[in-house]
C-alpha positions as CSV (number, residue, x, y, z in Angstrom):
1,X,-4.7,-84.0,-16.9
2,X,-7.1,-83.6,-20.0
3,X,-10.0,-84.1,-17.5
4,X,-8.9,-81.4,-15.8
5,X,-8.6,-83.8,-12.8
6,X,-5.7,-82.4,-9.8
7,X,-2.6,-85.0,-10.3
8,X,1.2,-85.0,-9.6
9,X,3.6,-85.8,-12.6
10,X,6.9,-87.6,-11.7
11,X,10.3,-88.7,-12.6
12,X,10.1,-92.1,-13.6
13,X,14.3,-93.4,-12.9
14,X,15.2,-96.0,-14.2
15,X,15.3,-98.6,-11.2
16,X,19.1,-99.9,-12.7
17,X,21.5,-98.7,-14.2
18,X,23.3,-95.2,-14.6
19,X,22.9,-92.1,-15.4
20,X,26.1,-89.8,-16.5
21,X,27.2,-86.6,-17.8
22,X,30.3,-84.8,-18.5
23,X,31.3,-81.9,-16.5
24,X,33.7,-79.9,-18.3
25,X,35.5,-79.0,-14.7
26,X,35.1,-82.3,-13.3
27,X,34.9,-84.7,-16.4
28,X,32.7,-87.5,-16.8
29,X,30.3,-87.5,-13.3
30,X,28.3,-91.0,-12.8
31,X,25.5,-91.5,-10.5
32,X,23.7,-94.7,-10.2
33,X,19.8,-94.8,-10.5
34,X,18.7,-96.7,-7.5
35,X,20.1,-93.3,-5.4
36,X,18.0,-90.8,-7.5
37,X,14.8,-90.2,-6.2
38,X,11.7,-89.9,-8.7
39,X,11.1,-86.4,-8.7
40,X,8.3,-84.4,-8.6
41,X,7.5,-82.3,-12.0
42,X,4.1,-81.0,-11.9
43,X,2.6,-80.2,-8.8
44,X,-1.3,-80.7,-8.0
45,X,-1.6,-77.4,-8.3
46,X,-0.3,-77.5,-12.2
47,X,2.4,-75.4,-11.8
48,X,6.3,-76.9,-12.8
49,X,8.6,-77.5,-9.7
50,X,12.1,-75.6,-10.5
51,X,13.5,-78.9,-11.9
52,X,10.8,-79.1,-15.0
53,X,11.3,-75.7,-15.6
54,X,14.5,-75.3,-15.7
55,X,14.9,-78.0,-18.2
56,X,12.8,-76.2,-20.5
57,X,13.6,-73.0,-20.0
58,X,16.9,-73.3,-21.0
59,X,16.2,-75.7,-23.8
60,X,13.5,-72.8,-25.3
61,X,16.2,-70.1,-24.7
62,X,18.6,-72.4,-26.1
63,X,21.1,-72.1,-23.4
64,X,24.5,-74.3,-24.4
65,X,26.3,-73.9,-20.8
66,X,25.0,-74.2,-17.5
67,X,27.8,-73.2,-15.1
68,X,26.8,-73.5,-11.7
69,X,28.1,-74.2,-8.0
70,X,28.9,-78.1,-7.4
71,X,26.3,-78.0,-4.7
72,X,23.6,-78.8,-8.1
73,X,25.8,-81.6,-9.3
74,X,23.4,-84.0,-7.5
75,X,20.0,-82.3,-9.1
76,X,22.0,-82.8,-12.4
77,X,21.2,-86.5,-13.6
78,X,17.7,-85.6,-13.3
79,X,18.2,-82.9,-15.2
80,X,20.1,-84.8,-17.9
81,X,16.7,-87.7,-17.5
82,X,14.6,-84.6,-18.5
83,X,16.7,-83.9,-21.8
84,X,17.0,-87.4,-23.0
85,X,13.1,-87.6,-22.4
86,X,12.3,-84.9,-23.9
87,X,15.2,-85.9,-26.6
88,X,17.1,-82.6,-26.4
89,X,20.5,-82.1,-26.9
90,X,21.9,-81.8,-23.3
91,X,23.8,-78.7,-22.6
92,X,27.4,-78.5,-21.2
93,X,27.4,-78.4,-17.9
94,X,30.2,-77.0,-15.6
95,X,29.9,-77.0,-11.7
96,X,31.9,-74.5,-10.1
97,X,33.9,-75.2,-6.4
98,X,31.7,-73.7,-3.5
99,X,33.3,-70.7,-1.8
100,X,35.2,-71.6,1.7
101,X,35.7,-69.4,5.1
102,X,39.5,-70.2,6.2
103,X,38.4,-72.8,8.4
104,X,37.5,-74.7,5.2
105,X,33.4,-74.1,6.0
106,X,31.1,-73.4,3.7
107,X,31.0,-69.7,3.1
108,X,28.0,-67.9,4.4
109,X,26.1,-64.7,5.7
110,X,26.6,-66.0,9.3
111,X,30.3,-65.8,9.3
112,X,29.7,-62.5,7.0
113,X,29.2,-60.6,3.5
114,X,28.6,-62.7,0.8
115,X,27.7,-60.1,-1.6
116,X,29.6,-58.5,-3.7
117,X,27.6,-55.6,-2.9
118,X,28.4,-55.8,0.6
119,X,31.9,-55.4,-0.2
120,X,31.4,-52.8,-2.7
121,X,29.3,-50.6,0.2
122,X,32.9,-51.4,1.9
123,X,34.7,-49.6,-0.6
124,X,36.6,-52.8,-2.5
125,X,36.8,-51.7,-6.1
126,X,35.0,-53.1,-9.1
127,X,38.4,-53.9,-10.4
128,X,39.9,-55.8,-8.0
129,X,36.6,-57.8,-7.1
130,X,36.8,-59.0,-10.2
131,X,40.5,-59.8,-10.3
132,X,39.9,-61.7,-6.8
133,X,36.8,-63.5,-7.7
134,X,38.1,-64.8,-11.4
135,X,41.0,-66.3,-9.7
136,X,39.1,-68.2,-6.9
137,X,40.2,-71.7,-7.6
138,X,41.3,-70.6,-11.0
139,X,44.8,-68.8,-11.9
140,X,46.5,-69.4,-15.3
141,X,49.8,-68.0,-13.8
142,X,51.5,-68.7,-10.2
143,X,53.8,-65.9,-11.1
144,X,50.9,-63.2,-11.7
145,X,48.7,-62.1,-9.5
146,X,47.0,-58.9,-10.9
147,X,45.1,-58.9,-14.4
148,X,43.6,-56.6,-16.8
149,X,39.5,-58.0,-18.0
150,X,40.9,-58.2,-21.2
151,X,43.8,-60.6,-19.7
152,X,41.3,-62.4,-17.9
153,X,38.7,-62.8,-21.1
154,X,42.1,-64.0,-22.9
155,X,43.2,-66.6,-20.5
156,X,40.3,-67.6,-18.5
157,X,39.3,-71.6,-19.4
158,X,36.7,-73.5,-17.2
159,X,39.2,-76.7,-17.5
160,X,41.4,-74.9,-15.7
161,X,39.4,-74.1,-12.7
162,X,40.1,-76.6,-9.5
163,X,37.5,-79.1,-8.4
164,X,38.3,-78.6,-4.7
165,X,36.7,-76.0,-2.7
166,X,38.5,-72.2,-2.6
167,X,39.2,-70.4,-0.3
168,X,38.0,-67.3,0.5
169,X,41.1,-64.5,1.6
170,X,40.1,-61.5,2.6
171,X,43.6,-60.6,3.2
172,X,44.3,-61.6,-0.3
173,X,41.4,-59.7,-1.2
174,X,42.7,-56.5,0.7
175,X,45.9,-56.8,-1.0
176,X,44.4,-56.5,-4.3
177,X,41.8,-54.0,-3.3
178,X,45.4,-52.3,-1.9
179,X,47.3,-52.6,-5.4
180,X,44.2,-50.7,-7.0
181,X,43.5,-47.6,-4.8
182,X,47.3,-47.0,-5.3
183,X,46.6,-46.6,-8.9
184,X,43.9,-44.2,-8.7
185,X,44.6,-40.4,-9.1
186,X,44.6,-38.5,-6.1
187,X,41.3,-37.2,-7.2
188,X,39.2,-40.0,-8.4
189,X,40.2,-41.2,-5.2
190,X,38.9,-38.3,-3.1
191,X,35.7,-38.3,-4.7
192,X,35.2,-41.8,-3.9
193,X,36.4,-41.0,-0.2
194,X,34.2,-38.2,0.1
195,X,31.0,-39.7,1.1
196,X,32.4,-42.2,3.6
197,X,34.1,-38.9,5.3
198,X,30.9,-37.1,5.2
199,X,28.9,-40.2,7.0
200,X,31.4,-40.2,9.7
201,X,30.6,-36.7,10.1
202,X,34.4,-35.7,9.7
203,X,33.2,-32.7,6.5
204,X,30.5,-31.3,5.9
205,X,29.4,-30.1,2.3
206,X,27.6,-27.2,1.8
207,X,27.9,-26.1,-2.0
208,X,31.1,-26.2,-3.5
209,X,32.9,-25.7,0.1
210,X,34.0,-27.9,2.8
211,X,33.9,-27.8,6.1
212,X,35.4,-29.8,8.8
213,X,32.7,-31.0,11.4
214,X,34.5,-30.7,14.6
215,X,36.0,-27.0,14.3
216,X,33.2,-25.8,11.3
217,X,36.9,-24.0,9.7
218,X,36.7,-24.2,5.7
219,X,39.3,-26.9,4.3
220,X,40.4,-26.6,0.8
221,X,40.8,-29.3,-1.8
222,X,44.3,-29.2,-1.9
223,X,44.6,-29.8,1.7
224,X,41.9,-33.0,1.2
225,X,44.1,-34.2,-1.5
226,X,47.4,-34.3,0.7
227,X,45.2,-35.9,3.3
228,X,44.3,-38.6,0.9
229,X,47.6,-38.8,-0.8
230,X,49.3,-39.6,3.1
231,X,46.8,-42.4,3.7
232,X,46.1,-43.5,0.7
233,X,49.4,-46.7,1.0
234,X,47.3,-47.3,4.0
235,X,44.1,-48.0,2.6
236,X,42.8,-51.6,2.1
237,X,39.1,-50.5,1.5
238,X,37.7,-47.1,0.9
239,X,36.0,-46.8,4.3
240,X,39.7,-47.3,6.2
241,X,39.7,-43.8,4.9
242,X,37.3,-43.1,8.1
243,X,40.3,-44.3,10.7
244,X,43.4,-43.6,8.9
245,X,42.3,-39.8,8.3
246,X,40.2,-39.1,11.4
247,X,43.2,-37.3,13.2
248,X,43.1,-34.6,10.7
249,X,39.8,-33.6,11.3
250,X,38.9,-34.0,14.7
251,X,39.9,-30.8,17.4
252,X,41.0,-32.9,20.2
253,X,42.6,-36.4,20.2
254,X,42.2,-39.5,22.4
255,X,44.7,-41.5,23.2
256,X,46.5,-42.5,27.0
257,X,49.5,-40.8,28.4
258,X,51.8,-43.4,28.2
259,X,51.7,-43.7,24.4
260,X,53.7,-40.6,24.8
261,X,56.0,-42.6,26.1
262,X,59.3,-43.6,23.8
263,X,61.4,-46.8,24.8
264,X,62.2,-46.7,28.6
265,X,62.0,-42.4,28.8
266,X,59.9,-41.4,31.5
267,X,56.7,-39.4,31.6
268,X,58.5,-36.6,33.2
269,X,61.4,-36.3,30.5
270,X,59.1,-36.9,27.9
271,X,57.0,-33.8,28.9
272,X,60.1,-31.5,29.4
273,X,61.2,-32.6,25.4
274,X,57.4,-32.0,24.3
275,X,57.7,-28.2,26.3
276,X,61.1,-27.3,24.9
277,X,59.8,-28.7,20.9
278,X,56.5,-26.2,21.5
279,X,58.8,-23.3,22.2
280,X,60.9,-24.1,19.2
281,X,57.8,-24.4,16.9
282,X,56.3,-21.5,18.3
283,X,58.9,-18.8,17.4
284,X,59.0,-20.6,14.0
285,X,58.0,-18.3,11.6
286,X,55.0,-19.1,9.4
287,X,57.7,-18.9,6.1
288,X,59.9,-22.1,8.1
289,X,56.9,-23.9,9.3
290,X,55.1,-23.8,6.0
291,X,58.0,-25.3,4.0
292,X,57.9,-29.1,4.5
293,X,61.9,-29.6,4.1
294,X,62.7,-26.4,5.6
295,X,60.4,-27.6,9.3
296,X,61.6,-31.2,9.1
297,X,65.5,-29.8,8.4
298,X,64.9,-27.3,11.5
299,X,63.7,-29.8,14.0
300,X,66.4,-32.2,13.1
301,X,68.7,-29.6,13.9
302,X,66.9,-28.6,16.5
303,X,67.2,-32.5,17.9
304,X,70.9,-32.3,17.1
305,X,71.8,-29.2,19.2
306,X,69.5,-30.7,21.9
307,X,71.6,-33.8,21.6
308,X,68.6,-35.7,22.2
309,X,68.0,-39.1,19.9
310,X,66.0,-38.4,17.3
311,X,63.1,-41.3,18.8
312,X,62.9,-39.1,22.0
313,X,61.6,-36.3,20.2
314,X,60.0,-37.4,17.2
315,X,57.9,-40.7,19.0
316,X,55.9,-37.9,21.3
317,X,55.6,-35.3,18.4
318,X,54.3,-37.7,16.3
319,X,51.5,-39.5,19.1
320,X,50.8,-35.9,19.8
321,X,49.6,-34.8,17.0
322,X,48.2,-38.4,15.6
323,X,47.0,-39.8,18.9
324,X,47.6,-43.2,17.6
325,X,51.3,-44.7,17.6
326,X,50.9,-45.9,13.5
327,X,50.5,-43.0,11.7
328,X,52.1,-41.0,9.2
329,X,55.4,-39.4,9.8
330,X,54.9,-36.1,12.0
331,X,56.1,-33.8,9.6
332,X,53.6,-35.0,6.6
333,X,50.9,-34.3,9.7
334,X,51.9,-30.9,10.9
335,X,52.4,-30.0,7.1
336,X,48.3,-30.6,7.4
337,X,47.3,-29.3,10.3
338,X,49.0,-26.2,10.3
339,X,51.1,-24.2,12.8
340,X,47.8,-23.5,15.2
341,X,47.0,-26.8,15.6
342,X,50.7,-28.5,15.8
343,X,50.9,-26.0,18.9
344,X,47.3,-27.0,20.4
345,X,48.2,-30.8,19.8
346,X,51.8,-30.2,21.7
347,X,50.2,-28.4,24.6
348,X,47.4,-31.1,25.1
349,X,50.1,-33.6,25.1
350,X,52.2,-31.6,27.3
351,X,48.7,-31.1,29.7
352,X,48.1,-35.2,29.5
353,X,51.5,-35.9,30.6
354,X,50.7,-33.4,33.6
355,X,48.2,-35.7,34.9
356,X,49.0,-38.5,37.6
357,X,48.0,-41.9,37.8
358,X,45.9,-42.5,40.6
359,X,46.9,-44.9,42.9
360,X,45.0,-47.8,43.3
């Protein structure tokens, strides 16, 4: 090297012997010398390979933990050679658990995100990433599931965490995610929901007003707010705001006939009950149909003097104007959409049921 002459600087192991550390997660961690190979440390080239630098970086920064995923445990006796060579104090090393799909493989970008940015684009909260993620093969109670930072700071203890591999539940992780969106106000909520609506093209913003995109009619913030305050139990992730709120927004619905369809009632029946519920909403006035309680009381007592069961009318009404057969009840809808488009809805329904099957 003082020649300036190219040359390769190895490891030199020890050809017996062992070499061991002590993991704080897994405890004292052997390895025997003949199966470490003798590492490169300086390349031809003169620059350090990542195992040389690494040592020394973290000895000049003076770096007293390195916490890392288990899959470094074997790289770490050569580290540890490094520091006894150099005759540093070693750090304290901790390797993590590696990350698991639910088929116990190792997680990855080919079975999906990885990132917690991925999930953040996704609409998972800050919050309750962190909650899920700090209790990945770590939790201090198995009667609490949901923690505060400062909880987590207080409680949180590397011995603590498991040695085996963790598992990586989404649903767990949409439970959470769950838990806080209900805890948001209805307005830090829609603010967040606002930009996944608007790439779905379901509003459009121009200045302070809002438009929906399929019938270009002005919605007000009040009427976005009971939109998100019906869905907002429903929502696992931000962007599920897309799906469980596209019904409000878009001017016809999608959905087959026989959806219509309640228990064993017939398409023909099931049209007749839809006509006669039209007629009834339709000489409603816009005082009775504007009042939540006062519509749901008069269509119950509607039902009641139709001596229908409340299924036969309510299952259509409600497919009718959701297009989907889990929704929200049809009375929290129509208290949305308005008389007009309860009507339109109905009479769509009421068309679709017209239509025959073709035979085949």
């Amino acid at each position: 090297l003082s020649e300036g002459k190219p040359c390769v600087l190895r490891l030199n192991v020890p050809d017996e012997g062992e070499t061991a550390f002590n993991d704080i997660i897994r405890g004292e961690v052997k390895f025997k010398n003949k199966l470490i190979d003798d590492q490169v440390l300086l390349k031809s080239d003169g620059y350090p390979t990542y195992h040389l630098a690494n040592v020394v970086d973290d000895h000049l920064m003076k770096i007293t933990h390195v916490i890392r995923a288990e899959e470094w445990l074997s790289s770490t006796p050569k580290h540890v050679l490094l520091y006894e060579a150099f005759d540093w104090a070693l750090p304290q090393f901790a390797h993590l658990p590696l990350l698991l799909n639910s088929d116990r493989s190792k997680l990855s970008k080919r079975q999906g995100d990885v990132a917690a940015e991925d999930y953040a684009k996704k609409g998972y909260l800050k919050d309750a990433l962190i909650n899920f993620i700090a209790l990945l093969g770590f939790n201090p109670s198995a009667e609490q599931e949901i923690y505060l930072m400062d909880e987590l700071i207080e409680k949180f203890e590397l011995t603590k965490v498991n040695k085996t591999g963790a598992v990586f539940n989404i649903e767990k992780l949409n439970w959470l995610n769950n838990h806080y969106i209900k805890n948001l106000g209805n307005e830090d909520l829609l603010t967040l929901c606002e930009p996944y609506l608007e790439t779905a093209n379901l509003i459009l913003k121009k200045g302070k007003k809002i438009f929906i995109t399929s019938t270009k009619e002005e919605i007000s913030k009040e009427s976005l707010l009971t939109v998100i305050a019906l869905a907002k139990e429903r929502l696992s992730k931000i962007d599920d705001i897309v799906f469980e709120s596209r019904f409000f927004f878009e001017d016809t619905l999608d959905y087959p006939k026989d959806m219509l369809l309640w228990k064993d009632v017939d398409a023909a029946k099931t049209k007749r009950t839809l006509t006669s519920l039209l007629k009834f909403i339709w000489d409603l006035t816009e005082i009775e149909f504007n009042d939540n309680a006062v519509l749901e009381k008069s269509i119950i007592d509607y039902i009641k003097k139709s001596k229908c069961k409340n299924g036969d009318v309510l299952w259509p009404m409600r497919v009718a104007l959701a297009g989907r057969a889990k929704s929200p009840g049809p009375f929290e809808i129509a208290a949305i959409l308005g008389k007009d488009a309860v009507l339109k809805r109905l009479k769509d329904a009421t068309e679709k049921l017209s239509i025959k099957t073709p035979l085949r």
